[in-house]
C-alpha positions, 0 to 999 in steps of 0.5 A: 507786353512791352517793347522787350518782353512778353509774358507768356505760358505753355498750357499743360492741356488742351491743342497745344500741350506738349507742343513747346508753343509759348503762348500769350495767358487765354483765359474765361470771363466769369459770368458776371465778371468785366472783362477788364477785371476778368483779364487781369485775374486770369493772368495773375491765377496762370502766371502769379503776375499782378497786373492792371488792365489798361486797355482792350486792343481789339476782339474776334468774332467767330460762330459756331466755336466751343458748344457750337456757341458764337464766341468774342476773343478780347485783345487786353494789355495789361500793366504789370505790377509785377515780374515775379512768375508763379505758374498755375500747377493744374493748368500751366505746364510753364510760364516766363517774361520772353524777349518778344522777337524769340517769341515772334520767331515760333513757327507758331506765330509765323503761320497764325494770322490772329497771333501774328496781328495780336502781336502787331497791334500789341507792338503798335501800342507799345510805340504808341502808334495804337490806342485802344478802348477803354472802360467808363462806368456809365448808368443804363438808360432803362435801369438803374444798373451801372456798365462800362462802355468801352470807347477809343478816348483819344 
């Protein structure tokens, strides 16, 4: 996102298809995956757009979602490498770099409390009046395995 354009998809299945609702890429963390690495391979298997992962903005918590399983919804900004738009064919009906005020206009966005506040701490960002967390590798304290801690370095 920056403060002009947004990348943005239609979905081919699912609540929203066939609705003409722009949406921001979603995708699944693989098991395993970072989410930083995750973020940045969904976006570029729906869109073709290669991109760096710069931060997590923020998350949503909410119990009892698919499978009946608790669920965390992460709020990345990503980097575009770049612009060039390759939809996902199985899974993305269209794909396009969208003036953020057509996109902040959907009706969609007017009446969904998480779009709308995923937008507003998107656009803080980009005014740089928002900062994030980002990732540090660090070793776990009972093993030798690596993390990534996730903090606000500002």
């Amino acid at each position: 996102m920056t403060k002009e354009r947004v990348l943005v998809v239609q979905e081919k299945s699912g609540v929203l298809k066939g609705l003409g609702i722009w949406k921001f890429p979603t995708g699944v963390v693989e098991p395993g995956e970072d989410i930083n690495i995750g973020v940045v391979r969904e976006v570029k298997e729906e869109t073709g757009v290669d991109a760096e992962f710069v931060e997590v903005l923020a998350f949503r918590q909410s119990h009892k979602a698919y499978f009946e399983k608790s669920d965390l919804f992460f709020v990345c900004i990503l980097r575009p490498l770049s612009f060039d738009i390759t939809k996902q064919e199985s899974e993305i009906e269209d794909a396009q770099w969208m003036p953020v005020e057509e996109f902040a206009a959907q009706p969609f966005v007017q009446q969904h409390e998480l779009v709308k506040y995923i937008l507003e701490v998107g656009l803080a960002k980009a005014d740089k009046e928002y900062t994030g967390f980002s990732p540090i590798s660090i070793k776990s304290a009972f093993s030798p395995k690596q993390s990534l801690f996730y903090m606000n370095r500002r």
